[in-house]
N, C-alpha and C positions, 0 to 999 in steps of 0.2 A: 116897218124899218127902212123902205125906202129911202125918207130924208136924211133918217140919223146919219145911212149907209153913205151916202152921195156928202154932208157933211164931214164927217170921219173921213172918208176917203181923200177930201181936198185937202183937211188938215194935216192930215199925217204925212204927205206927199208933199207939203210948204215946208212944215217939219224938217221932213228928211231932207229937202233938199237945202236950208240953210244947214241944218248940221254935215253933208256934204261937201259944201261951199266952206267953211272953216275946216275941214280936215284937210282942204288942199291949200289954204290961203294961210295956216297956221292957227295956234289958240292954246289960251292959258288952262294951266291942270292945276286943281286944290287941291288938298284933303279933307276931308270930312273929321267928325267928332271919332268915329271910329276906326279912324284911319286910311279909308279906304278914300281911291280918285275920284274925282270928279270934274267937269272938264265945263269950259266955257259952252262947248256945243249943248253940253248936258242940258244945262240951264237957259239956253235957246232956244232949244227944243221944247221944252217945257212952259217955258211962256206962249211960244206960237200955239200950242197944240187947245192951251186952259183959254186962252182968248178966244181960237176959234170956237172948240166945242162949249162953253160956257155961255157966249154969247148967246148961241142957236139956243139953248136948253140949260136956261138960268135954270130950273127948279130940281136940276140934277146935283147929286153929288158929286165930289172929288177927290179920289185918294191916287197921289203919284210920288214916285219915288221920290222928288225934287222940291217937294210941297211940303211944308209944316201939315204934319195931322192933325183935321180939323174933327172933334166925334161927330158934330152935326150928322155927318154925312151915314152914320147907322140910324137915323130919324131918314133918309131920304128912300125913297120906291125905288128910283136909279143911279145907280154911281159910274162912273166911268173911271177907271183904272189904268194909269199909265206906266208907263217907263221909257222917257225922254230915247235914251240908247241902254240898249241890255246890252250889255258887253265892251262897258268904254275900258275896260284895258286893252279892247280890240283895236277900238277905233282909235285910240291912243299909239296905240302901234303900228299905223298903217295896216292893218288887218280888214280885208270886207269880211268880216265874220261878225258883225255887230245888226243891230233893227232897232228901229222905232216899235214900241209895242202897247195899243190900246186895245182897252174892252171894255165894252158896255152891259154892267149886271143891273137885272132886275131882280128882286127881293132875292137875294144870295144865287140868283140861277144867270148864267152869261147866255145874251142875246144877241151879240155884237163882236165882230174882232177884227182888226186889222194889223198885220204884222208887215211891216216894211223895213228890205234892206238897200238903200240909196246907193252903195254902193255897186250894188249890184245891177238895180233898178228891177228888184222884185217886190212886187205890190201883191200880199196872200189877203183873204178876207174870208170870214164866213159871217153868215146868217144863220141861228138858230132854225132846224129848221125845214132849211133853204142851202144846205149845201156848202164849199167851200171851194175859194176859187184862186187861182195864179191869174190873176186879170180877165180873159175871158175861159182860161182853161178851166172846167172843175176839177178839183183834184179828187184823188182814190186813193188811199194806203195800198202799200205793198201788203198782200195777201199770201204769197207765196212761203212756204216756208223752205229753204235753202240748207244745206249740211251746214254752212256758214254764214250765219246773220252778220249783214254791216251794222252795226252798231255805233252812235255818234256820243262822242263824247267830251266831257271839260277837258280843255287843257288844263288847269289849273290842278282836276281830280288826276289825271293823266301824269302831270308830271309828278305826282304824291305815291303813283305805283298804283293808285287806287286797281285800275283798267288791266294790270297784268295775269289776272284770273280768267277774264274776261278774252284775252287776247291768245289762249292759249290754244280757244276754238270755234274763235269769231272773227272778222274781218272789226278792228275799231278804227275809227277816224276822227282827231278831234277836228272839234268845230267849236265858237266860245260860246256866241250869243244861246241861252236855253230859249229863247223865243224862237230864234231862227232855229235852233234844232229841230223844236217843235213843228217847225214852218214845213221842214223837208220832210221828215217822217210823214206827217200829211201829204205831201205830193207824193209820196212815194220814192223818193228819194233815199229811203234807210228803213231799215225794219223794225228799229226801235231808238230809243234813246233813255237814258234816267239819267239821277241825281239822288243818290240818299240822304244826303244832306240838306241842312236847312233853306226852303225858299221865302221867298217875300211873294205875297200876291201878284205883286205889277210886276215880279217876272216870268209868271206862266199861264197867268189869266188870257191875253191873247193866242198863246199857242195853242191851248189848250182846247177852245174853241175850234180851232182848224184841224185837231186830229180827231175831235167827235164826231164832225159834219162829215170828214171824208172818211169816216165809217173805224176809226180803230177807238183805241181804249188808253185812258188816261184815269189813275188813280196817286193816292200819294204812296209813300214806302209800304204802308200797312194796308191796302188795296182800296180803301175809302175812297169816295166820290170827295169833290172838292166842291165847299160851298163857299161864296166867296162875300165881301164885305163882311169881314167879322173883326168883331174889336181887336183883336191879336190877328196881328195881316203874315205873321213868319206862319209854312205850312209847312209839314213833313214830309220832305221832297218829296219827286214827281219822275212816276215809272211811263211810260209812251209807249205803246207796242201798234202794229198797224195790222196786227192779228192777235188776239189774245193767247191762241197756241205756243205762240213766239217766249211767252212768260216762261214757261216750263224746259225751255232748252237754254233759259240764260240764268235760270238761280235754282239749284239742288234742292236749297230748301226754303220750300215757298214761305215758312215761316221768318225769315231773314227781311219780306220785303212786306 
């Protein structure tokens, strides 16, 4: 994975730093068919990322948020899954709570991840493997378990009251982007994070990677492994703990998740 790694890495980092470069110099917002934004970076991002890695490793697949779904790509060995910006209401709002987020799957198993926030200038990656890293840092989940887990959460679920159960005996923080949520739980940064709600693949396929490597547990609502490249890309949100113990002091009843 060396080259893939050393590719990916340049792209997502060209990436991030034109969608950067337009959050400070300005850029036009759409809608999409189902209502929701999308932003000129979105779609910049998204060309740089399919040029570079496509070029390197024409025989791979493509599935990203920003891309017509092509099926080919359930006939391919590897796909590469993106999401140009997870969180352009963030970036939209002057928010650094947004990432660029790729991963590279081999037959439904992720071997590849890079999660970058440019605003930030946080570059996370893992190797199947091979561990997961903040640039040279490796990272390690919080293991501890605390009378009060920080817990990260959508604003979006946050402002819906989702988080008030939650908050009655846990420290919550929102945060937007679910990749960079993902991102920090892996560093250690928080002790958990979820979503019960529906996800799309290219919004957790790179996180998700970096909370394996550095040692915690990633399942969807119903405790299931996530296999990815599947015809139907929406999964059943996505629980993050950087201790599995942690599960049992945040839902009553484990049948809920």
């Amino acid at each position: 994975m060396e080259h893939e790694l050393t590719v990916l890495l340049q792209a997502i980092q060209e990436a991030g730093e034109a969608i950067l470069t337009l959050q400070k110099a300005g850029f036009s917002i759409m809608r999409k068919a189902n209502s929701e934004i999308v932003t000129q970076a979105d779609l910049v991002g998204n060309d740089i990322l399919k040029k570079q890695l496509m070029r390197a490793f024409p025989e791979d697949g493509w599935l990203s948020e920003e891309t017509l779904d092509d099926p080919k790509r359930l006939t391919c060995r590897r796909v590469w899954i993106v999401d140009p910006i997870d969180g352009t209401k963030e970036y939209a709002q002057g928010l650094a709570e947004y990432a660029v987020s790729v991963a590279l799957v081999e037959e439904g198993q992720l071997v590849l991840s890079a999660v970058f926030n440019p605003a930030k200038g946080e570059l996370f990656h893992a190797v199947r493997g091979k561990g997961a890293w903040l640039g040279n840092d490796k990272l390690v989940c919080e293991k501890t378990i605390p009378e009060k887990l920080l817990l990260l959460a959508s604003r979006s679920e946050y402002a819906r009251g989702e988080w008030e159960v939650y908050e009655r005996h846990h420290r919550v923080q929102q945060v937007g982007s679910i990749a960079y949520k993902l991102a920090l739980v892996a560093a250690g940064r928080a002790h958990a994070t979820f979503s019960l709600g529906p996800k799309n693949e290219w919004d957790i396929a790179g996180g998700v990677l970096l909370v394996l490597e550095a040692g915690g547990v990633v399942t969807d609502k119903h405790r299931q492994a996530f296999a990815f490249n599947q015809e139907k890309v929406v999964v059943q949100g996505v629980v993050a703990v950087g201790n599995s113990q942690a599960i049992t002091l945040l839902f009553d009843d484990l049948a809920a998740i």
